[in-house]
One Martini backbone bead per residue (centre of mass of N, CA, C, O) as a GRO file, in nm:
protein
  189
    1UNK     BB    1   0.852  -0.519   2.860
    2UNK     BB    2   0.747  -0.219   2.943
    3UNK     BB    3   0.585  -0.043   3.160
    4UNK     BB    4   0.319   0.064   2.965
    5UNK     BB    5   0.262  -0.274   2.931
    6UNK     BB    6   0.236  -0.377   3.237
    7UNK     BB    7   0.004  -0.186   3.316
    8UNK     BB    8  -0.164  -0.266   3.130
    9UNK     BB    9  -0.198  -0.581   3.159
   10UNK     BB   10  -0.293  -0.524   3.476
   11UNK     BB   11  -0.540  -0.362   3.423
   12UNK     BB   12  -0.698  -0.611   3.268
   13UNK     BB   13  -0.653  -0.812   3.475
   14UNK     BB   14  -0.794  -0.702   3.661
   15UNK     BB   15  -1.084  -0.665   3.545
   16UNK     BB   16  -1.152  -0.944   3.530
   17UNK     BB   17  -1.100  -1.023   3.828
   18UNK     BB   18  -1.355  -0.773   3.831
   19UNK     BB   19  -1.574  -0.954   3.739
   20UNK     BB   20  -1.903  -0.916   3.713
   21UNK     BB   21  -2.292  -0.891   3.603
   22UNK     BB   22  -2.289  -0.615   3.491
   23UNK     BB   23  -2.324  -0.487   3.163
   24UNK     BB   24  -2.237  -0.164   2.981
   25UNK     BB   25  -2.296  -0.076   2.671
   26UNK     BB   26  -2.154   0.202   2.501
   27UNK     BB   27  -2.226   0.407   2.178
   28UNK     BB   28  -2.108   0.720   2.135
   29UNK     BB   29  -2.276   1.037   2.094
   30UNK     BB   30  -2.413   1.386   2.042
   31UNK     BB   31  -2.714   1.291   1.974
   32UNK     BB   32  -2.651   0.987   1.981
   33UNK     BB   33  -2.718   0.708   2.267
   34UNK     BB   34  -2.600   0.393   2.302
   35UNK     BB   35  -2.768   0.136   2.538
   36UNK     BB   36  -2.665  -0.183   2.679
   37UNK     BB   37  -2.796  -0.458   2.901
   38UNK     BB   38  -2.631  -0.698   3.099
   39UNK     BB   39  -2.671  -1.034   3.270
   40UNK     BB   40  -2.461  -1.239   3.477
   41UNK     BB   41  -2.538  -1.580   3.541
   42UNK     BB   42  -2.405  -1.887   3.585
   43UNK     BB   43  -2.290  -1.820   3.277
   44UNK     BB   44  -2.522  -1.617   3.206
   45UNK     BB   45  -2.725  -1.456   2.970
   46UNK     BB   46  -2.892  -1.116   3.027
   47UNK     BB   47  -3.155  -0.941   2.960
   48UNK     BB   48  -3.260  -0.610   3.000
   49UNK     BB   49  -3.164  -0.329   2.802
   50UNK     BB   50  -3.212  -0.092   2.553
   51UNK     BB   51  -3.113   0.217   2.389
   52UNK     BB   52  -3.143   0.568   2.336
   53UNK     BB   53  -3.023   0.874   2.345
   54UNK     BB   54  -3.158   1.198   2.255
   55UNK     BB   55  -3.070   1.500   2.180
   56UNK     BB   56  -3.126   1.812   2.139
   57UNK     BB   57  -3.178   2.078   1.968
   58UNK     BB   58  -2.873   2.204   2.058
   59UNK     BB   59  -2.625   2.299   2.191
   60UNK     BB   60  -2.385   2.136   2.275
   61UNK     BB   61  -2.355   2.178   2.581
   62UNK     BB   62  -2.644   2.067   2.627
   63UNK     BB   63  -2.637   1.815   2.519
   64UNK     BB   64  -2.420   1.704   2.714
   65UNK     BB   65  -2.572   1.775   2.979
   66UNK     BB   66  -2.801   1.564   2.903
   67UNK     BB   67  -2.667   1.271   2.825
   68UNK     BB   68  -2.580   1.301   3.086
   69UNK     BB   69  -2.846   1.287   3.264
   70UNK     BB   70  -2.938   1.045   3.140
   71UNK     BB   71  -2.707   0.861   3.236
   72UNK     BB   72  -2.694   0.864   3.482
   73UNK     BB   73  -2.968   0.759   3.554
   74UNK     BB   74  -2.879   0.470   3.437
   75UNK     BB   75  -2.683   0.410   3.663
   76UNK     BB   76  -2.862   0.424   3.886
   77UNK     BB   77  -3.058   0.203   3.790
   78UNK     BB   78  -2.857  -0.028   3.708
   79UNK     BB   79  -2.551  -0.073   3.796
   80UNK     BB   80  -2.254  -0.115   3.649
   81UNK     BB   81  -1.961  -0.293   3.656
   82UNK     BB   82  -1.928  -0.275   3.332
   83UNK     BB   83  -1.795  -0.051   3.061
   84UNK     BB   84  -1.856  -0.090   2.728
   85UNK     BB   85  -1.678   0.109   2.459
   86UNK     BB   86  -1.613   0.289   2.188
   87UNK     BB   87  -1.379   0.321   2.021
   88UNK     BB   88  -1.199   0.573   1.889
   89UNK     BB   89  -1.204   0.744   1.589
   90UNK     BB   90  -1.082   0.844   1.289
   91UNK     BB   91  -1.207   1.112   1.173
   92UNK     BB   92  -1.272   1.370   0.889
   93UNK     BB   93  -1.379   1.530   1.150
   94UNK     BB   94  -1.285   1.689   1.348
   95UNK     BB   95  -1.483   1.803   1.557
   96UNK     BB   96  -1.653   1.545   1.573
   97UNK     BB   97  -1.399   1.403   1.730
   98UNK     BB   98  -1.400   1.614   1.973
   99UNK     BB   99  -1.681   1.550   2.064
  100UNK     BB  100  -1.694   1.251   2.073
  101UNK     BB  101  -1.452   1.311   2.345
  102UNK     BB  102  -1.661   1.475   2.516
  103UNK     BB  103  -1.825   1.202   2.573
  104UNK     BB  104  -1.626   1.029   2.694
  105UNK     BB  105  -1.587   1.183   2.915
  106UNK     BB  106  -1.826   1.172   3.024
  107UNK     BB  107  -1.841   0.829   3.097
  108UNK     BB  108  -1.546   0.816   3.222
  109UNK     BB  109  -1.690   0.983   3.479
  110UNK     BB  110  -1.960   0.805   3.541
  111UNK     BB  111  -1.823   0.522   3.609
  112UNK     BB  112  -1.653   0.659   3.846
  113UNK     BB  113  -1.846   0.728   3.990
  114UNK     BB  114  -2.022   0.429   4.009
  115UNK     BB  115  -1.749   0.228   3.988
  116UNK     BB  116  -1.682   0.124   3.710
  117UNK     BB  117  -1.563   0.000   3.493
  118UNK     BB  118  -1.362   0.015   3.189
  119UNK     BB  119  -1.383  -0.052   2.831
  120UNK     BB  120  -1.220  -0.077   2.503
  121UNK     BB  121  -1.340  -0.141   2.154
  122UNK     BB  122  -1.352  -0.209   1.864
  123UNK     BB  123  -1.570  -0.261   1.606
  124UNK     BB  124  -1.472  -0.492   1.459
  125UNK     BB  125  -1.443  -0.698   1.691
  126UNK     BB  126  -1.737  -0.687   1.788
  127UNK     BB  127  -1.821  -0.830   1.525
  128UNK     BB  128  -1.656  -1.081   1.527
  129UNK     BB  129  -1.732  -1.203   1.810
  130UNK     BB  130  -2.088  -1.221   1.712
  131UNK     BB  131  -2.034  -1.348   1.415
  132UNK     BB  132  -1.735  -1.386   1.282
  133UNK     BB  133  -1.732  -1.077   1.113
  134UNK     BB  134  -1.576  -0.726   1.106
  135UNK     BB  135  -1.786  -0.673   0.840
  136UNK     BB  136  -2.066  -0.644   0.912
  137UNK     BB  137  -2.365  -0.588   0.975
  138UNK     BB  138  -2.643  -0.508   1.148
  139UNK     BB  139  -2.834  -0.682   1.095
  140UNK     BB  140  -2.673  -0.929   1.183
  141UNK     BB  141  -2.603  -0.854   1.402
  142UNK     BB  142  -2.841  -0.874   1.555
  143UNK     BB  143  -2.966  -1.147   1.458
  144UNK     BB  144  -2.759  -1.295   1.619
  145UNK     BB  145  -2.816  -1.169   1.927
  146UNK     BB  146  -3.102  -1.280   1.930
  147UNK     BB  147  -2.994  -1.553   1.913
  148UNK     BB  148  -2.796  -1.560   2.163
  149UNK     BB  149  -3.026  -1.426   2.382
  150UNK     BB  150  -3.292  -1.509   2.328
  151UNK     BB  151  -3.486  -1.306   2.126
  152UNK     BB  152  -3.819  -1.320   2.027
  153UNK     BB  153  -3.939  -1.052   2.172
  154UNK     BB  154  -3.672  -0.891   2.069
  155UNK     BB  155  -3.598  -0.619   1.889
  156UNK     BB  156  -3.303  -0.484   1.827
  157UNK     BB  157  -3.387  -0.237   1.596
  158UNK     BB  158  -3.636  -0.095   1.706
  159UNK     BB  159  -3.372   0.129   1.866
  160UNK     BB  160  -3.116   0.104   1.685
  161UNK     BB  161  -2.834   0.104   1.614
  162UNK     BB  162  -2.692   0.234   1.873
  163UNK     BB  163  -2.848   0.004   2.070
  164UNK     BB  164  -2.707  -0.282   1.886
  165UNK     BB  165  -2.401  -0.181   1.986
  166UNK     BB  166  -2.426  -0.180   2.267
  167UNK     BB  167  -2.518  -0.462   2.329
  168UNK     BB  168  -2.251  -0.562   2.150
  169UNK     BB  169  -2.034  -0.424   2.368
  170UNK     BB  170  -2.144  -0.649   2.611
  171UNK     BB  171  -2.120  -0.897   2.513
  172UNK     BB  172  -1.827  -0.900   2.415
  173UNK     BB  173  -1.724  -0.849   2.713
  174UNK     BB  174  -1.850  -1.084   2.848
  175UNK     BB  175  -1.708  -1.309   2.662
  176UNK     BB  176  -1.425  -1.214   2.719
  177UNK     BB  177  -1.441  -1.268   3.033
  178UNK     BB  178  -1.487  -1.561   3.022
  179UNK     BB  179  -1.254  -1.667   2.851
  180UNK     BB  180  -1.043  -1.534   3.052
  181UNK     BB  181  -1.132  -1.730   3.301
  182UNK     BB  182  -1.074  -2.005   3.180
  183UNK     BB  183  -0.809  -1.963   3.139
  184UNK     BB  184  -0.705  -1.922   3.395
  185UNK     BB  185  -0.770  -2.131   3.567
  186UNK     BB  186  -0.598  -2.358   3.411
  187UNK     BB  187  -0.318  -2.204   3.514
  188UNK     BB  188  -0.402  -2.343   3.831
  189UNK     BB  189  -0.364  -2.647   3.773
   0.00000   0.00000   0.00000
């Protein structure tokens, strides 16, 4: 394994290591930004929040500051140590993904201010880890998750495909980090 695959898998070793209880997903967007909050206490999660965050229509430099100060206030009251993000992906349109790449840097940005650790998984992952099937549809996600998290008082698709996705990364990053766990202690018998 070469330095740059070393410090990949320390840097992911620590982040497990340092696995807290309140994680928030977020899936990024220059016009619509979902967040979704769950915690984790003794092997359980709870659900927080989640919802969408929709900037004005005005120059992307305004949407962007406006997103920033908005999801800043969600760090500010929810405080979580581990932000799993959805990964950069190639689109068709050059424009979109430079901004995309701009809302990426607000939130890894803010993560750093406010101390959490950053995750980037990939939508096809994060729906086969909630569904067991990567190319799942929203309305899927939303019901496994709505059964999993026990929320029959909440519809999660009721604030948007946005806000369903970054729930969906958060749970997905919790299960990741809960089943790192249970390997790592077993290598310690």
């Amino acid at each position: 394994m070469d330095q740059k695959g070393r410090l990949g898998l320390k840097k992911q070793q620590n982040l497990m290591q340092n696995h807290k209880g309140r994680v928030m997903g977020i899936d990024p967007g220059s016009q619509f930004l979902g967040y979704g909050l769950l915690e984790e206490s003794s092997g359980e999660l709870t659900y927080i929040d989640h919802g969408v965050l929709v900037a004005p229509k005005e120059k992307f430099a305004h949407r962007l500051f406006y997103l920033g100060e908005a999801l800043d206030l969600i760090f500010k009251t929810y405080q979580p140590h581990v932000v799993a993000v959805e990964q950069a992906f190639l689109a068709r349109n050059v424009d979109s993904a430079f901004k995309l790449g701009h809302m990426r840097g607000v939130i890894f940005y803010l993560a750093q201010k406010w101390g959490a650790e950053v995750a980037e998984y990939a939508p096809r992952q994060v729906k086969k880890s909630v569904t067991g099937y990567g190319a799942a549809d929203k309305e899927q996600v939303a019901k496994v998750l709505e059964m999993l998290l026990g929320l029959r008082s909440v519809d999660i698709l009721s604030k948007g495909f946005d806000a369903c996705d970054a729930l969906a990364l958060a749970f997905h990053h919790s299960q990741a980090m809960s089943v790192q766990r249970k390997l790592d202690s077993m290598g310690e018998l």
